[in-house]
C-alpha positions in Angstrom: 89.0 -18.1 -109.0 87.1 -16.5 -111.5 83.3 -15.5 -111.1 80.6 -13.9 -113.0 78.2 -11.6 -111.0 75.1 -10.4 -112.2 75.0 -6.8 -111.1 71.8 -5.8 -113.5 69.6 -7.2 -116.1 71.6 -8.7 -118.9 74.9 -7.1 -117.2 77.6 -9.5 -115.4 80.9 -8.9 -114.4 84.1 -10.8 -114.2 85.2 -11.1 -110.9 88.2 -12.5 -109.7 88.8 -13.9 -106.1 92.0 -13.8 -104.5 92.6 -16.1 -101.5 95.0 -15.1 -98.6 98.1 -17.6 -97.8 97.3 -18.7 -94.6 94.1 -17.3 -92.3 92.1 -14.4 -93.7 93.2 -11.0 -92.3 90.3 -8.6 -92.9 89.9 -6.2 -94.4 89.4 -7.3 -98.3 90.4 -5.2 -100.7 88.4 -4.4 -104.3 90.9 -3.5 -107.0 89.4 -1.6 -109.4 91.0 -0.9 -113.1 91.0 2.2 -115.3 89.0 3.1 -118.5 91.6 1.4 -120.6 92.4 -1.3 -118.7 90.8 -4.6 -117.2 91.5 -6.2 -113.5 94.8 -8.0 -114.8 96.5 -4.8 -114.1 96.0 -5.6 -110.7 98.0 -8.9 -110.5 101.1 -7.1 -108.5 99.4 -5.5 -106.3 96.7 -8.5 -105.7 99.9 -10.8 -105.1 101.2 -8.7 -102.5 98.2 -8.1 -100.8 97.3 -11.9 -100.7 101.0 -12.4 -99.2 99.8 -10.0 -96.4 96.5 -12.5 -95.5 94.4 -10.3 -97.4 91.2 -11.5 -99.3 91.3 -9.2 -102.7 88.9 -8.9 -105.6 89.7 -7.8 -109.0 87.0 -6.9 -111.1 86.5 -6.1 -115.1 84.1 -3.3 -114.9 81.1 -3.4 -117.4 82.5 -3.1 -120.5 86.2 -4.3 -120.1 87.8 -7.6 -120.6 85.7 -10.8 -119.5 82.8 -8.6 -118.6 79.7 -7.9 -120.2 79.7 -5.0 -123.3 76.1 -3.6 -123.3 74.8 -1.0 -125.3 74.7 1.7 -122.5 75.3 2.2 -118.5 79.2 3.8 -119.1 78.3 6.5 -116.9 80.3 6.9 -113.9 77.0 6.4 -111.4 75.7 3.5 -113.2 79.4 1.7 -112.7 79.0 2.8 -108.9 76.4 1.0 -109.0 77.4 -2.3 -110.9 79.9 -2.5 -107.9 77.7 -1.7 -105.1 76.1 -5.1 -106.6 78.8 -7.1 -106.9 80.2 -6.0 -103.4 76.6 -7.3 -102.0 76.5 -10.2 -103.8 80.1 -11.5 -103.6 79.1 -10.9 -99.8 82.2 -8.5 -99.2 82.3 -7.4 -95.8 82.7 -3.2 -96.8 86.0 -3.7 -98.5 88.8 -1.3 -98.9 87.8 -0.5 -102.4 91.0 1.0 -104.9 90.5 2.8 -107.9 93.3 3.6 -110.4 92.7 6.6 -112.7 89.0 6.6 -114.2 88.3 3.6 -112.0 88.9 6.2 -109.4 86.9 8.5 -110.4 83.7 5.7 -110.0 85.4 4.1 -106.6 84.8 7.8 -105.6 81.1 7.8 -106.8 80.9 4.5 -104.9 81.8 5.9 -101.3 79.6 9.2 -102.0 76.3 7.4 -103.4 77.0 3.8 -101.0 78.5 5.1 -98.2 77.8 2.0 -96.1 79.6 -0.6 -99.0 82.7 0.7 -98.3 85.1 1.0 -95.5 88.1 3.0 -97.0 89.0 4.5 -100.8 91.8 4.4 -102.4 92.5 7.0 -105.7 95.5 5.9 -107.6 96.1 8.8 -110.4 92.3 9.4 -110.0 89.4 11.3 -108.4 87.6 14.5 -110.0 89.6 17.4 -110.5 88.7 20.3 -112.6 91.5 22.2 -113.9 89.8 24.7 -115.3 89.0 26.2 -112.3 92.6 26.5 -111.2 93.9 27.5 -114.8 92.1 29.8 -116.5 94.7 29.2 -119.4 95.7 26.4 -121.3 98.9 27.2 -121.5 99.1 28.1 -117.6 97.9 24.6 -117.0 100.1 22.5 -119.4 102.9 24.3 -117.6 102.2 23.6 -114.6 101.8 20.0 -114.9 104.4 19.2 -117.2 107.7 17.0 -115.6 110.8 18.3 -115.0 112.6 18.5 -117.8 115.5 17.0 -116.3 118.0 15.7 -119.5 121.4 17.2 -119.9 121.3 17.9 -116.2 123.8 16.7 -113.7 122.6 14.3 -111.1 123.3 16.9 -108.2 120.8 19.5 -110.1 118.1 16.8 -109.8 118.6 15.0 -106.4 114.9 16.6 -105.9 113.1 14.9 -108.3 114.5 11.2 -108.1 
């Protein structure tokens, strides 16, 4: 079930509810999406969660798919803040809230500036990280984070990796 929330003047997002099969198991989860994305990459993992008794929200953040596209208010606190709203007036009982990627990054910002909201984070590919700080270099860093290059290789070279 689809709802709209208004979370600040002229700003509503598109949330959507998720009922459990069978009796509610608390706690709920709030799936958050990344900076190119919208709460429909949540389906999977809303689907599962649902199977388990769970109570899940997927939300478009400000911005993103059904929700509203203002002029300003991108900033990672201001998004914090748009679901600090909508977690108070959906009435969410501190949910597990999960952020993938940049949706980390503000499900992060969440749990530091609304510490009572929340109950648990999860960062999926997200969260601050500076690499700068750990690789002086460009080229040091690309190195370091770049996959195996594992083609041409036999299976028994890569067992490791798979």
């Amino acid at each position: 079930m689809t709802e709209r929330i208004e979370v600040s003047p002229g700003v509503e997002l598109a949330a959507d509810r998720w009922a459990p099969y069978g009796p509610a198991r608390p706690p709920t989860f709030l799936l958050v999406h990344g900076l190119a994305s919208n709460a429909r990459m949540w389906d999977g993992v809303a689907q599962a969660l649902t199977a388990m008794g769970h109570p899940v929200v997927t939300v478009d953040l400000r911005g993103h798919g059904r929700s509203s596209k203002p002029d300003d208010g991108y900033d990672v606190p201001t998004v914090a803040d748009d679901l600090a709203a909508l977690i108070e007036r959906m009435g969410l009982d501190r949910p597990i809230a999960a952020g993938q990627s940049w949706g980390g990054n503000v499900v992060l910002q969440l749990a530091s500036s609304h510490p009572t909201a929340v109950r648990a984070i999860a960062l999926v590919d997200g969260g601050w990280i500076e690499l700068s700080q750990g690789f002086p270099k460009l080229a040091d860093c690309l190195a370091a984070l770049a996959p195996p290059r594992l083609a041409g290789r036999l299976l028994k070279e890569v067992a490791g990796y798979i």
